[in-house]
Structures are given as structure tokens and as C-alpha cells.
N, C-alpha and C positions, 0 to 999 in steps of 0.2 A: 133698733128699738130702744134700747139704753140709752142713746143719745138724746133721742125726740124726745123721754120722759123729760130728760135731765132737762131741757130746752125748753121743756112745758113747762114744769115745774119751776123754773126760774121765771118766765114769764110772768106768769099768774103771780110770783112772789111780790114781783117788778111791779103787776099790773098794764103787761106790757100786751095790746089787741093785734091778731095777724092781719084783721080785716076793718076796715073803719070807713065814714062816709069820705068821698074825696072832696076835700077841701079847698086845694090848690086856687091861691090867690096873688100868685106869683106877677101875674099879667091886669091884676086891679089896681088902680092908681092910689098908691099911701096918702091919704090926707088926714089932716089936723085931727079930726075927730078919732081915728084908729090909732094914732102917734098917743093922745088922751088917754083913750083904753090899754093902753097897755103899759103906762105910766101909772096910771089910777091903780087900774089892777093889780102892779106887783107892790105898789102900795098897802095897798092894803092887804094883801097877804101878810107883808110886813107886819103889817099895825095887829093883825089876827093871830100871829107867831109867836110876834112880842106878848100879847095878852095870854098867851095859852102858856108860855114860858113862867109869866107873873103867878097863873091858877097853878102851873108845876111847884111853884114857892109856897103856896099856902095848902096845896095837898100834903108835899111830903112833911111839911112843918106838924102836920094833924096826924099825918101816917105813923111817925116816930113816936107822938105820944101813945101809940098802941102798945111799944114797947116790942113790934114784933121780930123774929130772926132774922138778924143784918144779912140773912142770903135772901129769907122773902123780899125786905129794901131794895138791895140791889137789885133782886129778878123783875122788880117793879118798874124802877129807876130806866132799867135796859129797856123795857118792854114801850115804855113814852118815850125813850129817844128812837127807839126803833123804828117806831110809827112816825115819831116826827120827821125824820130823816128820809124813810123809804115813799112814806105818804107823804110829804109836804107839799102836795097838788089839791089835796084836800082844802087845805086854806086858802086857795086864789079860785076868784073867782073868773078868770079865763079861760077858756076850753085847754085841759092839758091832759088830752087825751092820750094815750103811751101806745103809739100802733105803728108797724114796719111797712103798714101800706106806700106812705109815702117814699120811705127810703128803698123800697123794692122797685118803684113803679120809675125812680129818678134815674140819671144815666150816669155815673159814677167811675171815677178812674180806676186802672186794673190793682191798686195798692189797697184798695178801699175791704176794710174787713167784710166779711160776709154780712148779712142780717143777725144770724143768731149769737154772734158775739158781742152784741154791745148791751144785752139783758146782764152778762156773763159778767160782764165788767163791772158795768154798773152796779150788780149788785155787789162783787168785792169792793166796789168802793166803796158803796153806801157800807156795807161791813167795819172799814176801815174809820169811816168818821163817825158812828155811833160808838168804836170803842173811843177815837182819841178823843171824842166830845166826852165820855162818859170821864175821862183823866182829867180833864182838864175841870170837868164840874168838881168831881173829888178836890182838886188841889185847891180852889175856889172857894172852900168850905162849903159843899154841896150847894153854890146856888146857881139856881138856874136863870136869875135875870142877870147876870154877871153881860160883860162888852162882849167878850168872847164868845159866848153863846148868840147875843146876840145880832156878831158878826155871822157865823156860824146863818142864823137864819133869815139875814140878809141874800149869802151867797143860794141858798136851798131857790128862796124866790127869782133871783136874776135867772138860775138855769130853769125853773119853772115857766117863768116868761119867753124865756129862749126854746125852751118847746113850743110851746102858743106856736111863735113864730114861724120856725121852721117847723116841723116834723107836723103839727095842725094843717097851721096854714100853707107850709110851702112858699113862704116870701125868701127865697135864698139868698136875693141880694140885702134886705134889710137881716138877715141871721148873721152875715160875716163879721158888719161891725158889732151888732150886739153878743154874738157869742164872748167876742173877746173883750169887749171893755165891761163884759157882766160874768157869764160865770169864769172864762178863763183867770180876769184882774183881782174879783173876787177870793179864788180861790186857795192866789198867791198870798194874797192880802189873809187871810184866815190862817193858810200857811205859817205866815209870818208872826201873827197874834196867837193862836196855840204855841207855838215854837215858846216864844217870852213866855209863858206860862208853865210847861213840861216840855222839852224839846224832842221829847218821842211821841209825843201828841202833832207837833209839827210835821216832823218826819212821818206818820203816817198818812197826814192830810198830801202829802208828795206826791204820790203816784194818782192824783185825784188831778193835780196842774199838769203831769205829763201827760194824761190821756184827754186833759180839756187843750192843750196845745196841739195835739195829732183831730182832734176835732172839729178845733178853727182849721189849720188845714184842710180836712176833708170838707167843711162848709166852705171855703173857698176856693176849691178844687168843681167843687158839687154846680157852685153857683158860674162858674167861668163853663163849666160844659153845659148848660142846662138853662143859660141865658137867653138863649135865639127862640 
């Protein structure tokens, strides 16, 4: 009973659906025009990230002249990257629906975590990057249009697209490469830019590339049994 809560409640945190329409377009021929949409689209999440990054500039800038307790600040500050981090599907305009239909329904090797573990995760790790996000603004002299950030919401959209893809749509052969030359390369790449900036900010973006590396595996894995 404890568990299901806990499982529930992570879900719902996540935003994560048990049930969703089946999608699977695995076996539909990728042409030009869906190759567009999903180039457009994390485009423009981008360009919607960055702008919402630029209004985070000119809110706290007016927030401070209130003068009010640098804990309400912070509580504030945490509360927008929160959202920015755990919600960042809100800004793409591409179906990034969060449901286990697909990964339930797939044929999956015996190494392959259960379903309920990957809400689990994810949200330690979204945990993990709203704190080093939040050091790395600090050190930054609180801004939030800084490269780092947004590097930072670069990578949020490659994994957001990389949902579309797999976990949506079920194209597992087009998720292998993109997993990894998007949120995996990304994330090293963040990794690497936090790091220069506070290197405990780095080191906590870490366990974010080890579990996007056991991920490209399992999308590779996924897509080699699941091809016929």
C-alpha cells in the first residue's frame, strides 16, 4: 500500500499517465515533413525557455525592490526552477505526453528496470538539477539569462523531444541516435559548463549522464528486440 502511494505520488509529481492513447508509429515511414516538426518544435521550446528565462530577469529584478525576506526570494527563485525543470514540456509544442503505456506494452531485455522506477529517478534527478541550477545562478550574480542556464534549457528540450519520439510515438529506431546526440551529449555538455562555473554544480548534473547512458542502452536494446 506504501509503495503504490509513494509510486503514485511521484507520478502525478512527474506528471507521469499509466494509461494513454497508443501511439506507436514505429512501422510509419519518417519523412521530411515529421524530421521539420520535430526540429521546429524543440526549437521553439528553446526560443519559449530562453524568453521565459529573460521575464525570470525582469521579475526578480522588481521582486527585490520589495525588499522582501531573502528566504521568501529564494522560496520564489526554487519554486520557477522547479517548474521550469520538472514542467519543461509545458513549452514545446510537441505531444510530450509522460505515460508507461508505451514502455509496458514494448518487449524489453531481462536488465531492463521495472516501469515504476524511472518516475523515481527522474524525479531525483530533476531534484538534483534544480539545486545545481539554482548554485550556479547564485554564483552568476543571480541571472538567469546567463549561457549556463541557457545551456541548462537547451538540454530540458532535446530530452523533451526525445520523449515525442520514443515514449509518444514509439519510433525506436529514430530515439537511439537521438537520445544520444541530444539529451545524453547534452547533458555532458551542461555537465561540463556548470562544472567551470561551481564544480559541485557539475558533479551534481553527474548522475543525470550516468542514467541518460544506461538509457541509450536500454533504447538500443529496446529498439534491436522490438524491430521485426
Amino acid at each position: 500500500m506504501t509503495n503504490n502511494w509513494f509510486s503514485g505520488t511521484v507520478n502525478t509529481v512527474m506528471g507521469v499517465k499509466k494509461e494513454s492513447q497508443n501511439n506507436n508509429q514505429e512501422n510509419i515511414p519518417l519523412n521530411g515533413k515529421k524530421i521539420v516538426s520535430y526540429v521546429a518544435g524543440t526549437l521553439a521550446q528553446i526560443g519559449l525557455m530562453i524568453l521565459t528565462l529573460w521575464l525570470a530577469n525582469k521579475g526578480f529584478e522588481s521582486l527585490i525592490k520589495y525588499n522582501l525576506n531573502e528566504k521568501i526570494n529564494i522560496s520564489i527563485v526554487c519554486l520557477f526552477l522547479t517548474f521550469f525543470t520538472i514542467r519543461s514540456r509545458f513549452f514545446s509544442p510537441l505531444d510530450n505526453t509522460r505515460s508507461r503505456r508505451q514502455y509496458d506494452q514494448v518487449i524489453r531485455p531481462k536488465w531492463a528496470p521495472p516501469p515504476f522506477v524511472f518516475p523515481i529517478v527522474w524525479m531525483s534527478i530533476g531534484v538534483l538539477r534544480i539545486v545545481s541550477s539554482y548554485l550556479v545562478w547564485q554564483k552568476l550574480d543571480q541571472n538567469f539569462l546567463a549561457i549556463p542556464l541557457i545551456v541548462f534549457a537547451i538540454h530540458l528540450a532535446l530530452g523533451d523531444t526525445w520523449n515525442t519520439i520514443f515514449t509518444v510515438e514509439g519510433r525506436y529506431a529514430l530515439a537511439v541516435p537521438v537520445v544520444i546526440l541530444g539529451p545524453l551529449l547534452s547533458s555532458i555538455i551542461l555537465a561540463v559548463v556548470y562544472g567551470q562555473i561551481i564544480p559541485l554544480a557539475g558533479w551534481l548534473i553527474f548522475p543525470s549522464c550516468v542514467w541518460l547512458v544506461v538509457a541509450s542502452a536500454l533504447v538500443t536494446r529496446i529498439w534491436q528486440l522490438n524491430r521485426g
